[in-house]
C-alpha positions as CSV (number, residue, x, y, z in Angstrom):
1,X,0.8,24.3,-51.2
2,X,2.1,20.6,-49.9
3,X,3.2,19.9,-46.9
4,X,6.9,20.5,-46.5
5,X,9.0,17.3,-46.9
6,X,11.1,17.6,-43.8
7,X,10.7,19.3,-40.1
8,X,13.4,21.8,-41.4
9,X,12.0,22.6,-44.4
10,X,8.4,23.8,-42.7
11,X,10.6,25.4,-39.4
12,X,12.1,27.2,-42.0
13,X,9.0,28.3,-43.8
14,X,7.0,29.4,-41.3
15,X,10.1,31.7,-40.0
16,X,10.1,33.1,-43.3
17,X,6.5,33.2,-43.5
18,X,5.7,31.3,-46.7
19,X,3.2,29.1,-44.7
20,X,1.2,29.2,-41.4
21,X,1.0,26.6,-38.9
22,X,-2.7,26.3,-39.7
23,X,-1.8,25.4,-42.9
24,X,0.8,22.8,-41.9
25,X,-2.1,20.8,-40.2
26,X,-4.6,21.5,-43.1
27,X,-2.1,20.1,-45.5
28,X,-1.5,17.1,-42.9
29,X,-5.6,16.5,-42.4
30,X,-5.6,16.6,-46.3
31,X,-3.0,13.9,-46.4
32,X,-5.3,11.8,-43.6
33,X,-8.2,11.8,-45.4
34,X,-5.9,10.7,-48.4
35,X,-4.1,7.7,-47.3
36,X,-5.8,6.7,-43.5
37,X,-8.8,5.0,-45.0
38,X,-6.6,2.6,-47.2
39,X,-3.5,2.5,-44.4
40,X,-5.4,2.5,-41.0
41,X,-2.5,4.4,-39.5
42,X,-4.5,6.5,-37.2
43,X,-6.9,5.3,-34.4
44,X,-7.8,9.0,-33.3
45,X,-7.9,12.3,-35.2
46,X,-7.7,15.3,-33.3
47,X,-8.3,17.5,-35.8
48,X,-10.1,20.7,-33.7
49,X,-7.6,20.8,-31.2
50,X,-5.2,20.7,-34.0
51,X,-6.3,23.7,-35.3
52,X,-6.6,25.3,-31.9
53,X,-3.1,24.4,-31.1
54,X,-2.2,26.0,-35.0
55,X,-3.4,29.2,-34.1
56,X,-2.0,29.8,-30.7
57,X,1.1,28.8,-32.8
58,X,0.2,31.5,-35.0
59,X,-0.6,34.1,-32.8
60,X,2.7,33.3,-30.9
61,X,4.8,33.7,-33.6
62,X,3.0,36.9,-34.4
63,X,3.8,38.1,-31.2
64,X,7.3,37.6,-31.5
65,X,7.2,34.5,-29.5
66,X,9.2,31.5,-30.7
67,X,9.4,27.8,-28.8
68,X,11.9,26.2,-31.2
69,X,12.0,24.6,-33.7
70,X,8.7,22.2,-33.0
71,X,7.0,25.5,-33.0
72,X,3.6,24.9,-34.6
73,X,4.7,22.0,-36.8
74,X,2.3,18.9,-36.5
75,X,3.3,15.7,-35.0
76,X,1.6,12.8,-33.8
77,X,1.9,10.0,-31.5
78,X,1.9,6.0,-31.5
79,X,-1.0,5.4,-29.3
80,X,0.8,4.2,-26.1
81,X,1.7,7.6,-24.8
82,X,-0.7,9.6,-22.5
83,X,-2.3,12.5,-23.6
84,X,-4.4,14.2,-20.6
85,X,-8.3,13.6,-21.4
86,X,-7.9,10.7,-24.4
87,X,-7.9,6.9,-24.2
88,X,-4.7,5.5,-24.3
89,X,-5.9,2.4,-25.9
90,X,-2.2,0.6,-26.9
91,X,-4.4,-0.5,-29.8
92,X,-6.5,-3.2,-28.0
93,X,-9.7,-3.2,-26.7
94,X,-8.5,-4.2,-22.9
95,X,-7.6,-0.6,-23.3
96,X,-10.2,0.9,-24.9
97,X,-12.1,3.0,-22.4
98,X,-8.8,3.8,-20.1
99,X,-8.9,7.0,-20.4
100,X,-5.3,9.4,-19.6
101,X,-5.8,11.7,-16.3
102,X,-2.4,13.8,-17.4
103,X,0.1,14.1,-20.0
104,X,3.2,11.6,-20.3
105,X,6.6,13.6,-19.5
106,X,7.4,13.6,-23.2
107,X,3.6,14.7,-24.3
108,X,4.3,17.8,-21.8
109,X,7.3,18.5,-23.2
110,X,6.3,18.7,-26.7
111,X,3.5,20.7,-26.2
112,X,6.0,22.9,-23.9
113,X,8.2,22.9,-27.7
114,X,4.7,24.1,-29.7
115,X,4.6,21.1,-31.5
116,X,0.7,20.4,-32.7
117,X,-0.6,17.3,-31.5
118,X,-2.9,16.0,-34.5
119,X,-3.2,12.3,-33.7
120,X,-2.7,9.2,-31.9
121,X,-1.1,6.7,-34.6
122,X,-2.3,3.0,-34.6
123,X,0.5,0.0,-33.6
124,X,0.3,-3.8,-33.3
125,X,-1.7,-4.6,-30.2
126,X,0.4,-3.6,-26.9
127,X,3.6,-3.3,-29.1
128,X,3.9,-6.9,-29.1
129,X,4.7,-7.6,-32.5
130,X,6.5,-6.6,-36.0
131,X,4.0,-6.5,-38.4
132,X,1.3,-4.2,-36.9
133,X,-1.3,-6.6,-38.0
134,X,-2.9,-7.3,-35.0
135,X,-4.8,-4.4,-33.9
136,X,-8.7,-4.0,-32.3
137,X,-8.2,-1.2,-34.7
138,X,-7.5,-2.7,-38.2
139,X,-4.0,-3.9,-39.5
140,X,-2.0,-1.2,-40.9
141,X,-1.1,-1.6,-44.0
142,X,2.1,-0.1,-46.3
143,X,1.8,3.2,-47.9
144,X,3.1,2.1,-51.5
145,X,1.7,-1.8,-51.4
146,X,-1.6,-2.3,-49.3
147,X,-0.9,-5.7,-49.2
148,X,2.2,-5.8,-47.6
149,X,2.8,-5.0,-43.6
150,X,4.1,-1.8,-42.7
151,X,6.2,-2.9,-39.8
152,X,5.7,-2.9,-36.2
153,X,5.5,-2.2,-33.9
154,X,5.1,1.7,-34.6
155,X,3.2,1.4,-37.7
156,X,1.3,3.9,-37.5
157,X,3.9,5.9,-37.0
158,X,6.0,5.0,-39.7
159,X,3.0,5.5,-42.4
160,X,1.9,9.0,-41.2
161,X,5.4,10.3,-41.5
162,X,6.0,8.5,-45.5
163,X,2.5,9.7,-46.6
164,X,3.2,13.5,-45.0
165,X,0.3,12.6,-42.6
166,X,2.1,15.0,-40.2
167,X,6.0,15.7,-40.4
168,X,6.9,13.7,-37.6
169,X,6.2,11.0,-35.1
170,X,7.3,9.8,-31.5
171,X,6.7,5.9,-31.4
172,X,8.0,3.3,-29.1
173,X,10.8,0.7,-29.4
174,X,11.5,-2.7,-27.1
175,X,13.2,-5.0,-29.9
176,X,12.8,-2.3,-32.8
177,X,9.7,-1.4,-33.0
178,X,10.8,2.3,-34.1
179,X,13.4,0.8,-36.3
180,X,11.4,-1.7,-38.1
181,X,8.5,0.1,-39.3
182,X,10.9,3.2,-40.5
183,X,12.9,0.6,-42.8
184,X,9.9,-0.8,-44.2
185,X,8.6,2.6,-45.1
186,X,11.5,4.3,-45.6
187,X,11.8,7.2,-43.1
188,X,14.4,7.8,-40.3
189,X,13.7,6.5,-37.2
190,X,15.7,6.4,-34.0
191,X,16.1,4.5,-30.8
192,X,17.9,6.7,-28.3
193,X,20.5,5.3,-25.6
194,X,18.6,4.0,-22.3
195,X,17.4,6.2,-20.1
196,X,17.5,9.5,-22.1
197,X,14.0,9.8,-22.9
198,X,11.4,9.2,-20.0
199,X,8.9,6.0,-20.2
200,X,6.4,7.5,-17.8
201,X,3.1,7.7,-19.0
202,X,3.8,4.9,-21.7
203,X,1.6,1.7,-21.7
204,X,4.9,-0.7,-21.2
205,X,5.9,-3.8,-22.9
206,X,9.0,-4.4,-21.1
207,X,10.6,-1.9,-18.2
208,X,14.1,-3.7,-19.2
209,X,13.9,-2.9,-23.2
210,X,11.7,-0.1,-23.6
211,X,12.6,3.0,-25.5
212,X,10.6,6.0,-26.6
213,X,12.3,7.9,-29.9
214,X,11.3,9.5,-33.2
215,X,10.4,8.9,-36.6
216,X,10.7,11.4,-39.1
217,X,12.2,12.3,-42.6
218,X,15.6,13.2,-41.9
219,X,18.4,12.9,-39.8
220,X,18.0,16.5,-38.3
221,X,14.2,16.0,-37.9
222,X,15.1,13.4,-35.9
223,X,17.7,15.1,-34.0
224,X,15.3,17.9,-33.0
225,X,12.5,16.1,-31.8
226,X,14.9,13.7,-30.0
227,X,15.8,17.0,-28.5
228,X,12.9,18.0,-27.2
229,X,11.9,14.2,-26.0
230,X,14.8,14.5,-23.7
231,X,14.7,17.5,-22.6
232,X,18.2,18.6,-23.9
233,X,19.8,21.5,-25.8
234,X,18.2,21.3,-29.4
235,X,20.8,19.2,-31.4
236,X,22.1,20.8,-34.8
237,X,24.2,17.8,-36.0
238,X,27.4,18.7,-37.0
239,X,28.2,16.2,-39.8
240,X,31.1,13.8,-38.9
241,X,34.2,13.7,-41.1
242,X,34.6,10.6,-43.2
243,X,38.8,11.1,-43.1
244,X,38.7,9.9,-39.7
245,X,35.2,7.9,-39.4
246,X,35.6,4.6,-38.5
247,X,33.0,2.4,-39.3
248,X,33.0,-1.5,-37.9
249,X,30.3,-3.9,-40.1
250,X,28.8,-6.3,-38.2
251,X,28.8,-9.4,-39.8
252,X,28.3,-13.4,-39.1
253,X,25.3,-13.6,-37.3
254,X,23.8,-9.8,-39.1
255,X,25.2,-11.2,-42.5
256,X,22.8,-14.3,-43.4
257,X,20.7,-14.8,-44.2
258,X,20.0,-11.6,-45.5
259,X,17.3,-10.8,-48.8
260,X,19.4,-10.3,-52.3
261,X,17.4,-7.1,-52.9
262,X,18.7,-5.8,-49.1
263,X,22.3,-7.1,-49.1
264,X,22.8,-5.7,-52.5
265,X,21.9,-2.3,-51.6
266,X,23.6,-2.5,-48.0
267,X,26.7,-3.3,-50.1
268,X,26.3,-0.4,-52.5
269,X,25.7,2.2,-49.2
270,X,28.9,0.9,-47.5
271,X,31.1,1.3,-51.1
272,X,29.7,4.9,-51.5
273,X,30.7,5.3,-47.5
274,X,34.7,3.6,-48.4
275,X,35.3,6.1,-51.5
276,X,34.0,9.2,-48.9
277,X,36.9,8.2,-46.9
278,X,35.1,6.0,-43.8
279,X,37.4,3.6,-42.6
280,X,35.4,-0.5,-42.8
281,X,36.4,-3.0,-40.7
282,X,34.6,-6.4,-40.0
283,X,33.4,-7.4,-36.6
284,X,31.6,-10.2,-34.7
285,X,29.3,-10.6,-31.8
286,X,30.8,-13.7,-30.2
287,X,27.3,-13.7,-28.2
288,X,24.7,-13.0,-30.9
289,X,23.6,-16.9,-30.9
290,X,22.3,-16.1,-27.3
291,X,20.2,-13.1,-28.5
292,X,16.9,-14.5,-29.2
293,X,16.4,-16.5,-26.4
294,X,17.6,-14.5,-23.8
295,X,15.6,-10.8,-25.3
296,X,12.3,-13.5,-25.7
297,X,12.9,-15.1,-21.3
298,X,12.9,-10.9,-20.2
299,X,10.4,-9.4,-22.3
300,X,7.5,-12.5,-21.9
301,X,7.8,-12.8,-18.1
302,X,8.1,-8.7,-18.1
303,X,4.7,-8.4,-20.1
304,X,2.7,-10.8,-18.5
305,X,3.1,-9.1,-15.2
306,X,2.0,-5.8,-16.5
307,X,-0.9,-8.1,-18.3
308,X,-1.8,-9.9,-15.1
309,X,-4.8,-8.2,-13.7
310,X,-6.9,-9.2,-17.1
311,X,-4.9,-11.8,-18.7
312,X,-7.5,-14.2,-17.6
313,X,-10.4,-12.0,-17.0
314,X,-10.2,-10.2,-20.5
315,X,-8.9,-12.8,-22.2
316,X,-10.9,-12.1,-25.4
317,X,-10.5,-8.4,-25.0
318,X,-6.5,-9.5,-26.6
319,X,-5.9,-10.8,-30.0
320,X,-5.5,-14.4,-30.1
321,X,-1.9,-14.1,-30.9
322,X,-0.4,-11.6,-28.8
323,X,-2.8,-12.8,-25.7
324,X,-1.1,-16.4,-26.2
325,X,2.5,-14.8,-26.4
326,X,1.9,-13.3,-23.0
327,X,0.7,-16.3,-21.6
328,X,3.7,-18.0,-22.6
329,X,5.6,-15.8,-20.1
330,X,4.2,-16.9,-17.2
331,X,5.8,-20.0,-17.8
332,X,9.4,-18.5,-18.1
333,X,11.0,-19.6,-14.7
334,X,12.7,-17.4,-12.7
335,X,15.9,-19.0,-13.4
336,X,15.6,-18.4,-16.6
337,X,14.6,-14.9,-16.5
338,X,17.8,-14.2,-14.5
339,X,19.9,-16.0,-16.3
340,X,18.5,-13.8,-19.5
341,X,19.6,-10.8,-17.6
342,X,23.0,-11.8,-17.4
343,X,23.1,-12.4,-20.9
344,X,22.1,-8.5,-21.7
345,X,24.9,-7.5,-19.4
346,X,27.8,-10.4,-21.3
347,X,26.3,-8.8,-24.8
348,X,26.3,-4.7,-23.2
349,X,29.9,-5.7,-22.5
350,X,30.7,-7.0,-25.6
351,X,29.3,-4.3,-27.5
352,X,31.1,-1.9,-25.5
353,X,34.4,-3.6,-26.2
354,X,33.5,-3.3,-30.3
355,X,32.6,0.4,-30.1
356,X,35.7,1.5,-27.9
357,X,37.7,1.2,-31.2
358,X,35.2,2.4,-33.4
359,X,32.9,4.8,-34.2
360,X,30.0,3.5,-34.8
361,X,28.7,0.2,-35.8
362,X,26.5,-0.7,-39.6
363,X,24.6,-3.2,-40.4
364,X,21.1,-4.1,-42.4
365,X,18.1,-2.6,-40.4
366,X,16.0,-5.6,-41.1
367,X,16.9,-8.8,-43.5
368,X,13.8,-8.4,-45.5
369,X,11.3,-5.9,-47.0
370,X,8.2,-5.5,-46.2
371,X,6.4,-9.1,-45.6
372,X,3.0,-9.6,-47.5
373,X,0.2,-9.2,-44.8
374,X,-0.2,-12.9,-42.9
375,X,3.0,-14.2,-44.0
376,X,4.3,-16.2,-41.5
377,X,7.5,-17.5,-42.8
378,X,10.2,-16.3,-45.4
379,X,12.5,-17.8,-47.1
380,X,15.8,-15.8,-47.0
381,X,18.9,-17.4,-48.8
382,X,17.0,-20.7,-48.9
383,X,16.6,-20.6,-45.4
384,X,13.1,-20.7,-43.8
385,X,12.7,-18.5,-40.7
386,X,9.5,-17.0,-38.9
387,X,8.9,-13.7,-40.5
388,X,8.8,-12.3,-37.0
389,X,12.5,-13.6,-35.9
390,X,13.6,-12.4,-39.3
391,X,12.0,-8.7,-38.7
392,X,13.6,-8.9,-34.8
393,X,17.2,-10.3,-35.5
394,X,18.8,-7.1,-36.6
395,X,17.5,-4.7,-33.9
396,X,16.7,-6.4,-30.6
397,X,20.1,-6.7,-29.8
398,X,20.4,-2.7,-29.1
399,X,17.6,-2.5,-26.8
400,X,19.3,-5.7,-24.9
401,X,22.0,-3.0,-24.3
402,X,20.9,-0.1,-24.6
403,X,22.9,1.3,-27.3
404,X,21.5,4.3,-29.7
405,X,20.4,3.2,-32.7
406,X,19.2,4.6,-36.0
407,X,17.9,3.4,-39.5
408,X,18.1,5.3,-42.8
409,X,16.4,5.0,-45.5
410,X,18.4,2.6,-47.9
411,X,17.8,3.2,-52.0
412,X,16.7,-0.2,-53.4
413,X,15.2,-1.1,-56.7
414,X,12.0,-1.7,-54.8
415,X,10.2,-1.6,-51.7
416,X,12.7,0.4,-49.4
417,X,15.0,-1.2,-47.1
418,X,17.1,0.2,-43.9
419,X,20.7,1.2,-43.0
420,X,21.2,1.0,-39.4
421,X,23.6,2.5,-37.4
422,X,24.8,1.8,-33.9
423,X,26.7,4.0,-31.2
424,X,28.1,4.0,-28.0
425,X,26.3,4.4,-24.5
426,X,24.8,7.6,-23.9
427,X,26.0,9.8,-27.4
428,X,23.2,9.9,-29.2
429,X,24.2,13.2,-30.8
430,X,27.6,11.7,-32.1
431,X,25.3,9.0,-33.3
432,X,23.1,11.7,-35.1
433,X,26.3,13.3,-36.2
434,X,27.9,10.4,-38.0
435,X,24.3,9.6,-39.2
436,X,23.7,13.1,-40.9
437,X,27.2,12.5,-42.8
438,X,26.1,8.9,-44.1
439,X,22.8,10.3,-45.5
440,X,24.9,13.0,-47.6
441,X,27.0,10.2,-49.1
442,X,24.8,7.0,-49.0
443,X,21.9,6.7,-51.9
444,X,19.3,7.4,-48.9
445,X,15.9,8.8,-50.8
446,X,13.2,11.1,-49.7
């Protein structure tokens, strides 16, 4: 039998008992030795303490005991989170050998749900990047075009939940890094609002912007793991009606440039959304110019502090790339650092101003598909842009203030693309509500 295409799907066979949670993982280790060769979305495979943890599930379950929903489904996670007895290695070799001497919070808590823990996933080297190409591990490529980046800087992550590798993921996210990799791969993947889901136990990249959140192949997937990350009720999303939805687009600075293939099926999602009854109404950042500047003067200094004790010492422990990029925060004053601060604060403002008279906010996910592997630029509109500013410029802006924030998968006439969706401090479920109506109406494939 396959794996199950959703979290609810497979919670709903094994209460039914059509399948086992040992065959849940041997369906997922099938799928690993399937795609992980040719994807290099895994850097550890903890296949016998996957089955172990399968049949304590089983017996449980037997027993009349039931956890939840996680309850001996298999899930992995991006290798930056603790696990108690396993290198953390935030796929570098600085971090190789540092072995974990306890679970993270949110590693506790899933084991807590009966989720089974088959793998750490492989990410760009200490999440600093959006391609996932730099890794001491091997670049990860995309599941349906191996030469083509699977977005980063989750994307591991984002792989092992398109190619059934497992049915879900927890990854991490400080300018999208959950976000990006979903939309590229077309899954779900969620950045919760600040501060609801611990960072303990997490290799960081920024304290300021850090976010930890799921990926997974539906909206409800995403709302129970989400649920079980921050410790909170488990979340059935009640879908949002589209009579009174109101909807505000996002436009100048998201707008363009923006891909042909991307904007055009953006477009199509937003008439479908109209003709179910969501109210559309333009809006503006008056900030957004400020944006790249200020999320590169926290985020550098930020991660060269964290760095500091083998920045110089380990120096070609790091990829060349992301080593230089944390060197370049050292030389961020702390003027400038401040005054980046500030800017977060103006732009949380503003955004808070926009979502007190709607809903939620839409826009792209990213600009672009998937970038071939070692592109550095694209073109977009006739305009030439680093790929990595073009991959950031949607996303970064909600881990500036902290607003939830969640992509779909958007139906395009090739490579997948991303529907994001953003919502007002602190209600994430309303988020996960209005999301779960969009992916009834909106051409969003599985």
């Amino acid at each position: 039998m396959p794996l199950p295409a959703t979290m609810v799907e497979a919670a709903a066979a094994l209460r039914a008992g059509r399948y086992t949670a040992t065959t849940l993982v041997e369906r997922s280790l099938e799928a690993i030795a399937r795609h992980d060769g040719a994807t290099h979305a895994f850097i550890r495979i903890d296949a016998e303490s996957a089955r172990a943890a399968a049949r304590v599930a089983d017996h449980e379950r037997a027993r009349g005991i039931d956890r939840g929903p996680l309850h001996g489904l298999p899930i992995s996670l991006k290798d930056l989170i603790d696990v108690a007895g396993q290198p953390t290695t935030a796929g570098s070799r600085v971090c190789a050998d540092r072995v974990a001497t306890a679970d993270a919070p949110i590693t506790a808590r899933l084991r807590q749900a009966g989720a089974v823990l088959i793998g750490k996933t492989n990410l760009h080297e200490f999440a600093l990047g959006t391609t996932s190409e730099d890794s001491a591990f091997g670049p990860i490529l995309h599941p349906a075009d191996h030469t083509r980046s699977a977005g980063g800087s989750s994307g591991g992550s984002a792989v092992a939940v398109a190619t059934g590798m497992g049915l879900a993921s927890v990854g991490t996210d400080t300018g999208g890094s959950i976000r990006i990799p979903a939309a590229v791969c077309g899954v779900v993947g969620l950045k919760p609002s600040r501060g609801e889901v611990p960072v303990e136990g997490v290799v960081p990249l920024s304290a300021t912007f850090d976010h930890v959140g799921p990926l997974a192949r539906s909206v409800q997937d995403a709302a129970w793991l989400w649920s079980v990350l921050a410790a909170r009720p488990i979340h059935t999303v009640h879908h949002a009606d589209f009579r009174n939805l109101r909807l505000g687009l996002l436009g100048g600075y998201f707008a363009h440039p923006v891909d042909g293939v991307v904007a055009t099926a953006f477009a199509r999602a937003c008439d479908r959304l109209r003709s179910a009854g969501a109210h559309i109404t333009d809006f503006t950042v008056a900030s957004a110019p400020a944006i790249t500047e200020a999320y590169v003067n926290v985020v550098l200094p930020e991660g060269a502090a964290w760095h500091a004790p083998w920045l110089d010492s380990r120096s070609g422990d790091y990829s060349p790339t992301v080593h230089g990029r944390l060197i370049s925060g050292r030389h961020i004053s702390a003027v400038d650092y401040l005054r980046a601060r500030a800017t977060c604060e103006r732009l949380r403002q503003e955004m808070d101003e926009l979502l007190s008279t709607v809903d939620a906010l839409i826009l792209p996910t990213l600009p672009i598909v998937a970038p071939v592997s070692d592109q550095t630029d694209v073109t977009i509109d006739g305009v030439e842009i680093p790929v990595r500013t073009a991959m950031l410029k949607h996303t970064q802006l909600f881990n500036m203030t902290g607003h939830p924030a969640i992509t779909l998968p958007l139906e395009t006439t090739g490579l997948p693309a991303g529907f994001q969706l953003v919502g007002r401090l602190g209600a994430t479920s309303r988020l996960l509500d209005i999301a779960a109506a969009c992916e009834t109406v909106c051409p969003f494939p599985r």
